[in-house]
N, C-alpha and C positions, 0 to 999 in steps of 0.2 A: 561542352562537346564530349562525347562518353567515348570511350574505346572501342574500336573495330575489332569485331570479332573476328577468329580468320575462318574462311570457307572449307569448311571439310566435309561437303557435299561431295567432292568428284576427290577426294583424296583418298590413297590406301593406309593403314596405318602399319607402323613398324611393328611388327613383333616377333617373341621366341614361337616356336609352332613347334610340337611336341607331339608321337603317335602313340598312343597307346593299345593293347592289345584289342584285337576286336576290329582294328581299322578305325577307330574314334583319334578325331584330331582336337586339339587342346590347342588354340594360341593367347598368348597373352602378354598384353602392352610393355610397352616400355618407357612410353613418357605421360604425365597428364592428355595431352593432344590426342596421343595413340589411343591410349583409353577411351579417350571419347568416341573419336570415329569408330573404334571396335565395337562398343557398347550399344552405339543409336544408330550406326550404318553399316556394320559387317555383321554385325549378329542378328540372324532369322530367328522369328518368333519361336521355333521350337528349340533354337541351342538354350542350352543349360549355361547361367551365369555366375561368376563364385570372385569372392572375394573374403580377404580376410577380415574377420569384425574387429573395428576398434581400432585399426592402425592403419596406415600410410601402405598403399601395394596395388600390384599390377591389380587390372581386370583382366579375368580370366575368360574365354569360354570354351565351351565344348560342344563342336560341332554335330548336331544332330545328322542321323542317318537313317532315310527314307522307312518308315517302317518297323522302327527299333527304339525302346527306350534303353539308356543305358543302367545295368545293374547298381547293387548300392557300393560295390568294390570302385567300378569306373567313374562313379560322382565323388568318391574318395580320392580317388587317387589324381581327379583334376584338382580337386580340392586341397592337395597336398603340393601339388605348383603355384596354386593361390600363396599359399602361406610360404611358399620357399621366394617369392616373386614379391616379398612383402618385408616391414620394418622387423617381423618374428621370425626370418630365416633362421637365426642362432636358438632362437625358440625350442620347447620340449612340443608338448602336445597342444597345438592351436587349433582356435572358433576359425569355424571358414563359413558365412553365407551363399547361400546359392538359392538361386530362383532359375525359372523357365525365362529368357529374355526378351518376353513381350511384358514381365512385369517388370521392367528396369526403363525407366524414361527418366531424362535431362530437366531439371526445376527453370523454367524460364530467365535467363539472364545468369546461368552460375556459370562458374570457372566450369575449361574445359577439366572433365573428368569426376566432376560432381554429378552423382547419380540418386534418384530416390527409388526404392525399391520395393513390390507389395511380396507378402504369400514367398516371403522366406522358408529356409530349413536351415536348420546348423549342424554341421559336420564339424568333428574334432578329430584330428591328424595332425601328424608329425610333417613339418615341414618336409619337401623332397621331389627329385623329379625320375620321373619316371628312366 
């Protein structure tokens, strides 16, 4: 008999939600579970997706705004919640991934919070929040 996955279809996930200038909303998980609902069901094809490479950490995103992409400062500086929300918070200058989050999709049957990700970019920042 294999383990029940739990439903996080009709679930909200927990998370920090942070504003950054420009009116740009940043939230990001707080547990495997959160991460996942954020990832595959709160975040719209056009939020920006970040995560730190190579270590243990929130999923971040950044909610898009109708009409606007955000500049390379505001992908930084969510980027830099990545890494403060992550195993490199005591870190100097940390790799963050980020993608548009229509390329971020769930591998069939993995733990919540496992993600595969196309058409990356890597930002390097100082952990930190806004």
């Amino acid at each position: 008999m294999g383990r029940k996955e739990p439903d996080i279809s009709s679930e909200q996930p927990d998370v920090y939600e942070y504003e950054l200038r420009g009116g740009w909303i940043v939230l990001a998980g707080k547990t495997d579970l959160d991460n996942d609902i954020l990832s595959t069901r709160t975040a719209d094809g056009n939020d920006w997706w970040f995560h730190v490479h190579g270590l243990p950490g929130s999923h971040v995103i950044l909610r898009s705004i109708q009409g606007l992409e955000p500049d390379r400062e505001t992908l930084k500086k969510a980027a830099s919640i990545a890494a403060y929300h992550s195993k490199a918070r005591n870190a100097g200058v940390t790799p963050v991934v980020c993608t548009k989050a229509c390329n971020v999709s769930k591998p069939r049957k993995a733990k919540p919070g496992t993600v595969q990700i196309r058409k990356e970019i890597m930002l390097k920042v100082r952990p930190g929040l806004p």
